[in-house]
C-alpha positions as CSV (number, residue, x, y, z in Angstrom):
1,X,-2.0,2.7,-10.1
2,X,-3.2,-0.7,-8.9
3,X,-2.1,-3.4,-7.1
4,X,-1.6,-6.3,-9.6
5,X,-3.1,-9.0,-7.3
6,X,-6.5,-8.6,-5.0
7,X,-5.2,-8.5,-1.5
8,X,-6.4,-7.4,1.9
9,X,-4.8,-5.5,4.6
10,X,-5.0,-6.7,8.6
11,X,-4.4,-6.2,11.9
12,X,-3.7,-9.0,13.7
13,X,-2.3,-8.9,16.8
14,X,-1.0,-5.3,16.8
15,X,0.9,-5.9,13.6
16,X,-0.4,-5.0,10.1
17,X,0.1,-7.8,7.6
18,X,-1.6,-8.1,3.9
19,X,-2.2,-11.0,1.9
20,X,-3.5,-11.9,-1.8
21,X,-7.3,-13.4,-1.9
22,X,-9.6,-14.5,-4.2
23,X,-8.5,-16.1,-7.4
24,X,-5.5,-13.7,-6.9
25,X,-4.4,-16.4,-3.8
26,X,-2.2,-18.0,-6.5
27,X,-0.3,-15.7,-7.7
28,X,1.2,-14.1,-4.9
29,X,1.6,-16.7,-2.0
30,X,2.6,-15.3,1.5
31,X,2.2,-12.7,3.5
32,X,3.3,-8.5,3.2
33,X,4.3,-7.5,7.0
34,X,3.3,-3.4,6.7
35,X,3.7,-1.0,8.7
36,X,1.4,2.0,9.6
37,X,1.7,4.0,6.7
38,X,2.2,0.8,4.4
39,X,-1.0,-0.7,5.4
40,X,-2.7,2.6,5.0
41,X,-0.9,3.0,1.3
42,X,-2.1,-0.8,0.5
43,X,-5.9,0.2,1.5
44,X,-5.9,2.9,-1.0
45,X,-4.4,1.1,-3.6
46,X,-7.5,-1.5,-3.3
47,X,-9.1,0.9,-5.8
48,X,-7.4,2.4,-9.3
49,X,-5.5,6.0,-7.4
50,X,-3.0,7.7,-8.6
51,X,0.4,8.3,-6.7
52,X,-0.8,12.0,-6.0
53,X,-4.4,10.7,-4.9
54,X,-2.8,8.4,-2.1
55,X,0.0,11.5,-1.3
56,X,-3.0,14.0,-0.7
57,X,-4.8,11.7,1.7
58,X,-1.9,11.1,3.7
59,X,-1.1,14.2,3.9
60,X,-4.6,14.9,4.8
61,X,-4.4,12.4,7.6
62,X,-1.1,13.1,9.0
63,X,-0.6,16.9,9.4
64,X,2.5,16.4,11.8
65,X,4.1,15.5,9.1
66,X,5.2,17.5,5.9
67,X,4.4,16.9,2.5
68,X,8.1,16.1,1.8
69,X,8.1,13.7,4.5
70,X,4.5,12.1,3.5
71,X,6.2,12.0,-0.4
72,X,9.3,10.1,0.2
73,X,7.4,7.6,2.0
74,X,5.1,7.1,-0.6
75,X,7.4,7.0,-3.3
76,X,9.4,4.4,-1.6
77,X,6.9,1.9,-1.3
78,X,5.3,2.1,-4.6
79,X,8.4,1.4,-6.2
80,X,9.0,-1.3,-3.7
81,X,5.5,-2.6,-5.0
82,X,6.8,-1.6,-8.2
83,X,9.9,-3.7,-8.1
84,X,8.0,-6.9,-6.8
85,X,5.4,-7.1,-9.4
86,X,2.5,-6.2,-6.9
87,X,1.6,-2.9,-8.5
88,X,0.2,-1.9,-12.5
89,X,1.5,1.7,-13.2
């Protein structure tokens, strides 16, 4: 999986936001107000991963929390990316 439009992910202001650059600026105007684990999910996505590529990192870097937990998160926003035509399966 890819995103379907170049973007990059920020913190401005204490609040993560992501928005489309390059010649991808056109095609997706506006901004993507993330949070945490969103922003982290977007970064990963910057690069082909698969869905079990971006569960095993987070995982990796959030042992409080159990793979269930880390899974359902993940799976909710790629098909929210999914859905809004930011994301190639």
């Amino acid at each position: 999986m890819k995103l379907a439009v170049e973007m990059t992910v920020m913190e401005l202001d204490g609040e993560w936001n992501a928005v489309s650059v390059g010649d991808d600026a056109t095609k997706f105007r506006g901004m993507l107000r993330l949070n945490e684990s969103g922003a982290e999910i977007l970064k990963l996505l910057t690069e082909d991963t698969t869905p079990e590529e971006v569960h095993r990192i987070l995982c990796e870097r959030h042992p409080e929390s159990t793979a269930d937990e880390v899974g359902h998160i993940v799976a909710d926003f790629l098909n929210t990316l999914l859905k809004e035509g930011l994301l190639i399966d």
